[in-house]
Each structure stands twice: as structure tokens, then as C-alpha cells.
Backbone as CSV, one residue per row, in Angstrom:
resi,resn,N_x,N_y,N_z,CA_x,CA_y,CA_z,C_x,C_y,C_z
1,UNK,-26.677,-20.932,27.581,-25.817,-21.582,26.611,-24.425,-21.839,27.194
2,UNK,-24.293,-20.916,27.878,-22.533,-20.712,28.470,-22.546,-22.377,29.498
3,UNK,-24.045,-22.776,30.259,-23.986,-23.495,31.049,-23.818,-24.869,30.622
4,UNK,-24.478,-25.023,29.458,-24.435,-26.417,28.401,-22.520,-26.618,28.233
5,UNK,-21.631,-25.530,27.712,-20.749,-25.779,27.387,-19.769,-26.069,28.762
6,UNK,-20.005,-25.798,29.889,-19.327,-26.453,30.943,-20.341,-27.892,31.136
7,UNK,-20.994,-27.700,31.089,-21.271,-29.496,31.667,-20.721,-30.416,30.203
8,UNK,-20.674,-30.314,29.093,-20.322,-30.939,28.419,-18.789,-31.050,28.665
9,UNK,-18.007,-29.585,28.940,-16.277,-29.710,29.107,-16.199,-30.670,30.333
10,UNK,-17.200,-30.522,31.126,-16.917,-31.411,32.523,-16.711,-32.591,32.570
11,UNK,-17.874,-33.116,31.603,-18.036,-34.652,31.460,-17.498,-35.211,30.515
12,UNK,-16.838,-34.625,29.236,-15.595,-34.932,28.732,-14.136,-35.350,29.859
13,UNK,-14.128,-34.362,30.663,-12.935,-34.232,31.536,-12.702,-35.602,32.563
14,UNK,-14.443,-35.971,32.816,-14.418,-36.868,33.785,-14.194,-38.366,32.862
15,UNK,-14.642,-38.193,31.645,-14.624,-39.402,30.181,-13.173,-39.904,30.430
16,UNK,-12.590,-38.481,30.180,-10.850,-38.535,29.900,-10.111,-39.846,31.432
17,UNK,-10.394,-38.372,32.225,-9.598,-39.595,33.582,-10.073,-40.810,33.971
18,UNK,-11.094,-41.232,33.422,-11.738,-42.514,33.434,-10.729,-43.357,32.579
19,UNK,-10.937,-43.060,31.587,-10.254,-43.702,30.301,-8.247,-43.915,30.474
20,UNK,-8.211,-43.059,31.260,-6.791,-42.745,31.124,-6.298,-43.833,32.274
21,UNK,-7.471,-43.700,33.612,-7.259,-45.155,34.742,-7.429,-46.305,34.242
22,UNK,-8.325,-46.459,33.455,-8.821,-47.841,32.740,-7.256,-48.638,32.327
23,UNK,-6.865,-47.287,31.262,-5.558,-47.853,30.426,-4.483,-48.112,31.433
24,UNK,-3.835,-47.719,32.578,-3.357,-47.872,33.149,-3.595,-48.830,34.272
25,UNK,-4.567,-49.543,34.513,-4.645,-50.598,35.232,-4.425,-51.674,34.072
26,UNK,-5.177,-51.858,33.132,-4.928,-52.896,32.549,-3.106,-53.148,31.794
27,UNK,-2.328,-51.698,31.780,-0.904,-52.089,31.292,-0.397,-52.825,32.561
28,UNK,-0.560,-52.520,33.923,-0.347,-52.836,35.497,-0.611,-54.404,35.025
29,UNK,-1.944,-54.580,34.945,-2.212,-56.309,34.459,-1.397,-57.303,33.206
30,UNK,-1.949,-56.257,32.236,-0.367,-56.996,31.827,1.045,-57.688,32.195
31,UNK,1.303,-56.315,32.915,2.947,-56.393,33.164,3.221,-57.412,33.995
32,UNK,2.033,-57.724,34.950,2.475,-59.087,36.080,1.587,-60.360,35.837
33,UNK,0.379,-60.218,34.878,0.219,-61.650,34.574,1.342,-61.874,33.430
34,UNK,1.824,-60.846,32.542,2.245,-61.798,30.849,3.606,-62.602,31.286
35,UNK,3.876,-62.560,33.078,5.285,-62.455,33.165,5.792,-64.392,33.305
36,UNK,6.615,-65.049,32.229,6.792,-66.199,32.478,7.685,-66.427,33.227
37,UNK,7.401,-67.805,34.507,8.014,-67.594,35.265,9.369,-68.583,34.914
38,UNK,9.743,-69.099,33.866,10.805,-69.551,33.551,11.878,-67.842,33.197
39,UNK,11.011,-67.100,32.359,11.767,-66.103,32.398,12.251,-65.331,33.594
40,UNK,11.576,-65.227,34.445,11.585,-64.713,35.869,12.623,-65.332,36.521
41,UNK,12.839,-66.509,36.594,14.173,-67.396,36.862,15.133,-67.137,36.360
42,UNK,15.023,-66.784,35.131,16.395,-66.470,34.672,17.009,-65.192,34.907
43,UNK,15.955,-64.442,34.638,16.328,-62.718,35.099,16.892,-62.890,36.792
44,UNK,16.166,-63.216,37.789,16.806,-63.397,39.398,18.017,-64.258,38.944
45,UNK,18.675,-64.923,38.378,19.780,-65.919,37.770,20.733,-64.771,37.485
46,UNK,20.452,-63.870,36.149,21.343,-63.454,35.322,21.283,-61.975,36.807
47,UNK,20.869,-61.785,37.888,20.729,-60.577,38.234,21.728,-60.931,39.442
48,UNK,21.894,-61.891,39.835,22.784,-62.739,40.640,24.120,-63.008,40.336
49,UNK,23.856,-62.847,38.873,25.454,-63.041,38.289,26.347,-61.884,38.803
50,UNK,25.328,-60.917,37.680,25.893,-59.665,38.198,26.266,-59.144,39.061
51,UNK,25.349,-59.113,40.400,25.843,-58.619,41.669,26.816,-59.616,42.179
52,UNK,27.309,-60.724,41.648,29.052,-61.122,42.209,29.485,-61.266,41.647
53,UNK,29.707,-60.699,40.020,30.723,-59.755,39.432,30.693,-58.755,39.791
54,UNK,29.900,-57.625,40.239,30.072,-56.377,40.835,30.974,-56.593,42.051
55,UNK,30.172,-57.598,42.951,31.446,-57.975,44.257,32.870,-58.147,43.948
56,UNK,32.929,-59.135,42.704,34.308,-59.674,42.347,35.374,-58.598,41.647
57,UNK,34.589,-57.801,41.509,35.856,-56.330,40.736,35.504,-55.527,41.907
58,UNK,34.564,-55.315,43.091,35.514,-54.490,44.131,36.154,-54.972,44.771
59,UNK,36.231,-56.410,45.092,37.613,-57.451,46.073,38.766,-56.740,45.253
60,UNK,38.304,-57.132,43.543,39.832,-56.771,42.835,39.825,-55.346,42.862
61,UNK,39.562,-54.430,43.070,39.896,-52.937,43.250,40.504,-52.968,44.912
62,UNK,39.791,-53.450,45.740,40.455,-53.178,46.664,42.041,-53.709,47.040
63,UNK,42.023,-54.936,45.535,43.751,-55.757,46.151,44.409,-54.564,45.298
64,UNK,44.102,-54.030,44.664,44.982,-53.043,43.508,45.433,-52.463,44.405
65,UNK,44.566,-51.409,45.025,44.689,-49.931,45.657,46.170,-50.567,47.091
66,UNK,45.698,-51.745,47.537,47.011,-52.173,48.799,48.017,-52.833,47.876
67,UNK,48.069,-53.249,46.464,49.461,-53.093,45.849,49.969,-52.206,45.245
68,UNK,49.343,-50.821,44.710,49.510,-49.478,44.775,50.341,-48.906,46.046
69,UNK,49.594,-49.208,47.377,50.111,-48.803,48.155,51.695,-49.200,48.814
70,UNK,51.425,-50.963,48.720,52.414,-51.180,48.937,54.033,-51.140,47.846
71,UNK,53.753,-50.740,47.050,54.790,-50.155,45.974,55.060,-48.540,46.308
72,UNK,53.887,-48.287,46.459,54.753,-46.298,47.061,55.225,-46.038,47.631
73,UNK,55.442,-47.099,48.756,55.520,-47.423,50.547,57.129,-48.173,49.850
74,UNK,57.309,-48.821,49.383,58.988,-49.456,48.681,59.400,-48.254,48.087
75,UNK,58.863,-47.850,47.085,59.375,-46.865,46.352,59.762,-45.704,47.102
76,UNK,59.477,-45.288,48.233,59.633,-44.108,48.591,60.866,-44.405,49.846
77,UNK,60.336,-46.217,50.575,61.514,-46.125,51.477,63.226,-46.699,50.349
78,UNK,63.171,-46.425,49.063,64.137,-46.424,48.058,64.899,-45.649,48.183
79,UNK,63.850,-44.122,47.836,64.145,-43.190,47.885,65.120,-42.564,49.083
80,UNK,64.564,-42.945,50.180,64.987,-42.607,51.282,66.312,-43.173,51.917
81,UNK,66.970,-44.184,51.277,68.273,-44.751,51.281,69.200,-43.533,50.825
């Protein structure tokens, strides 16, 4: 009796990871056929934006930090009068 209840837990077990690959290939299929490629254009578009606005505020961080500098650099040879 003990032997019936492992082959049944077994082949449940093997049911399960079957079922569980199944579902996961077909979300995989989904995800890259449902994909329109007008939308796809726009996302590489709007993702392009971004990365040169990301560029365009570290140019502008980096002019800050050398007019920061160059004001501490006045201010201090002020001081030093």
C-alpha cells in the first residue's frame, strides 16, 4: 500500500513540473509574438529620449560642479586680499 502512495505522489510531481513548463513557455510566447512592432518603435524612441536627457543633465552637472568651483577659487582668492 505504502508503494501505491509513492508512485501516485511521483506522478503527480512529474504532472506538476510538466504543467508548470507548459505555462511558462507559452507566457515566453506571448511576450514576443503579442509584441507590436509600431509599439516597439516607440518604446526604442521614447528609450532614446531618455538616455540624452540622462546625458543632457550630466553635461549640466558637470558645468555646475566647474562653476562651483570656479566661485570658491574667487571667493577664497577674496579672501586672501
Amino acid at each position: 500500500m505504502h508503494g501505491f502512495f509513492s508512485v501516485i505522489f511521483a506522478g503527480a510531481s512529474v504532472i506538476g513540473i510538466i504543467l508548470v513548463g507548459l505555462i511558462v513557455l507559452i507566457g515566453i510566447k506571448i511576450a514576443k509574438s503579442g509584441r507590436d512592432p509600431e509599439i516597439l518603435e516607440r518604446e526604442r524612441q521614447d528609450t532614446q529620449r531618455i538616455q540624452e536627457i540622462h546625458q543632457g543633465l550630466a553635461r549640466l552637472d558637470d558645468r555646475v560642479e566647474a562653476l562651483e568651483t570656479l566661485l570658491l577659487d574667487l571667493e577664497k582668492t577674496r579672501r586672501d586680499r
